[in-house]
C-alpha positions as CSV (number, residue, x, y, z in Angstrom):
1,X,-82.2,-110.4,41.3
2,X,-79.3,-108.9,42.1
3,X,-79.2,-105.2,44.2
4,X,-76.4,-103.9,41.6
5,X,-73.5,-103.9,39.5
6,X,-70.8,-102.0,39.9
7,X,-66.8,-101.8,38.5
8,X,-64.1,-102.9,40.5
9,X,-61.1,-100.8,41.6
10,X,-59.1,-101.8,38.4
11,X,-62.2,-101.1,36.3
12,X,-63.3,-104.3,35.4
13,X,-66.7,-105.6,36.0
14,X,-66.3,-108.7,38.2
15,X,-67.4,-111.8,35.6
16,X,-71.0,-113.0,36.6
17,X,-71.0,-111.0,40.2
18,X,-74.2,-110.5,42.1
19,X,-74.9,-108.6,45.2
20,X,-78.0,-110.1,46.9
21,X,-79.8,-109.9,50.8
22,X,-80.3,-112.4,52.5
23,X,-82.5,-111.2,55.3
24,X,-82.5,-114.1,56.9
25,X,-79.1,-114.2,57.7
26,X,-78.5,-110.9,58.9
27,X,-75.8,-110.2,56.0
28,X,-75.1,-109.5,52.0
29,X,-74.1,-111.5,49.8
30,X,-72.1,-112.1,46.8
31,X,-72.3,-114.6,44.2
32,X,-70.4,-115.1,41.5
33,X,-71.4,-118.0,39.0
34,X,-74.7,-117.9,41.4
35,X,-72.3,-119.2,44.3
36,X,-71.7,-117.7,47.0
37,X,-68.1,-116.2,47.3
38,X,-68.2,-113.8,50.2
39,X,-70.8,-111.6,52.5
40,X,-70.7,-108.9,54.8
41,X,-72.9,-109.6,58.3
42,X,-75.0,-106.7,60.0
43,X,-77.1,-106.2,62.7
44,X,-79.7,-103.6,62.9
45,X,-80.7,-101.3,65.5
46,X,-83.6,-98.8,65.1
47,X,-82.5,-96.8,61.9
48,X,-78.7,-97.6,61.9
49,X,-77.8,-101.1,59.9
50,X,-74.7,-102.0,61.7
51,X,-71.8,-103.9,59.9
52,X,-70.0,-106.0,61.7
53,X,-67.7,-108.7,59.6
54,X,-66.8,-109.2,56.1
55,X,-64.9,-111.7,54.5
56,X,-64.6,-113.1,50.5
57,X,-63.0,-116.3,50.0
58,X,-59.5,-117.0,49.6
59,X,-60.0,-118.2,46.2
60,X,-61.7,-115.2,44.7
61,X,-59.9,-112.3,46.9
62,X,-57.7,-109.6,44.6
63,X,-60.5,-109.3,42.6
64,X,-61.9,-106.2,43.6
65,X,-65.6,-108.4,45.0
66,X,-65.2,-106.9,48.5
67,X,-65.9,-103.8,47.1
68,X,-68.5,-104.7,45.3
69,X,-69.9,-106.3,47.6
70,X,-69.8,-103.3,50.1
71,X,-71.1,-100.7,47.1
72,X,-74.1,-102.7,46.9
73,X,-74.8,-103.4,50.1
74,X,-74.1,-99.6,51.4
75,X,-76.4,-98.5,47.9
76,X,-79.2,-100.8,49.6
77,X,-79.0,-99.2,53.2
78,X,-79.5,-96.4,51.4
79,X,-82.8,-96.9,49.2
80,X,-84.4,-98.7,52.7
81,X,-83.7,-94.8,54.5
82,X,-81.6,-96.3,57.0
83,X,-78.1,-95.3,58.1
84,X,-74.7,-96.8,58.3
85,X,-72.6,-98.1,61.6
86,X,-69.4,-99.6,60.6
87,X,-67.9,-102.1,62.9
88,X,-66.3,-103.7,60.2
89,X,-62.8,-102.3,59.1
90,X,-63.0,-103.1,55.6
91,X,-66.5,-101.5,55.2
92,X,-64.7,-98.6,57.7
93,X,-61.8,-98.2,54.9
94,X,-64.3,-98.3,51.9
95,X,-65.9,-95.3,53.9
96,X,-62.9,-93.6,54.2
97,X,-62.1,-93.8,50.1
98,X,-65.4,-93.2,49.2
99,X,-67.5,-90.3,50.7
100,X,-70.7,-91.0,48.4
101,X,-72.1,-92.8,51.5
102,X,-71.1,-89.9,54.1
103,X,-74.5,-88.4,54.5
104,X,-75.5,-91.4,56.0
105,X,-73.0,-92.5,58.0
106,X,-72.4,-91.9,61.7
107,X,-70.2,-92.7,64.5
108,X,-70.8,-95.9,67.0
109,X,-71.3,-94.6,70.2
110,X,-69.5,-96.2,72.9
111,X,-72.5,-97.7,74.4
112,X,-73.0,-99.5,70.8
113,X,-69.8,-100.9,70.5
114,X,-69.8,-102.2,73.8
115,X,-73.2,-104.3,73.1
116,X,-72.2,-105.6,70.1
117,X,-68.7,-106.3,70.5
118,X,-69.5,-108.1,73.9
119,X,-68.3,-112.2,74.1
């Protein structure tokens, strides 16, 4: 089951798009066709889930998935009470554009970004 649907910035609904967890992996993901065309990974500490990478495949990018995939993965953090670290700098631009998330978003301190940007 997927955690949402949601339009794309051109207004379309991707075709067949679903957001999904996978605990496991430390990451969202989004299928499309029930594949898997892209995620975003995170790591979490205490009540902050950190995000640190994204990426959608070549073949499906321009369509608008990557913020899918972010809206439903940011609309999750939310209904689990935690709060929002972005490492990531396309989940940092999707903050910037949309502030429906800004209540529970903070800052890294530079103590976080040195652990978890450490080789």
């Amino acid at each position: 089951m997927g955690i949402m649907a949601e339009l794309s910035p051109d207004g379309a609904i991707p075709p067949n798009a679903v957001v999904r967890l996978d605990d496991a992996g430390s990451r969202y993901v989004i299928d499309v066709d029930g594949q898997p065309v892209g995620f975003s990974r995170f790591t979490d500490r205490g009540e902050h889930r950190v995000f640190l990478h994204t990426e959608v495949d070549q073949g499906h990018s321009g369509q608008g998935l990557a913020g899918v995939l972010i809206s439903g993965a940011l609309t999750d953090v939310r209904s689990r009470h935690l709060r929002i670290i972005s490492l990531c700098p396309f989940v940092s631009g999707y903050l910037r554009l949309h502030h429906d998330f800004d209540d529970i978003v903070d800052r890294p301190t530079p103590a976080q970004i040195a652990e978890l940007t450490a080789p």
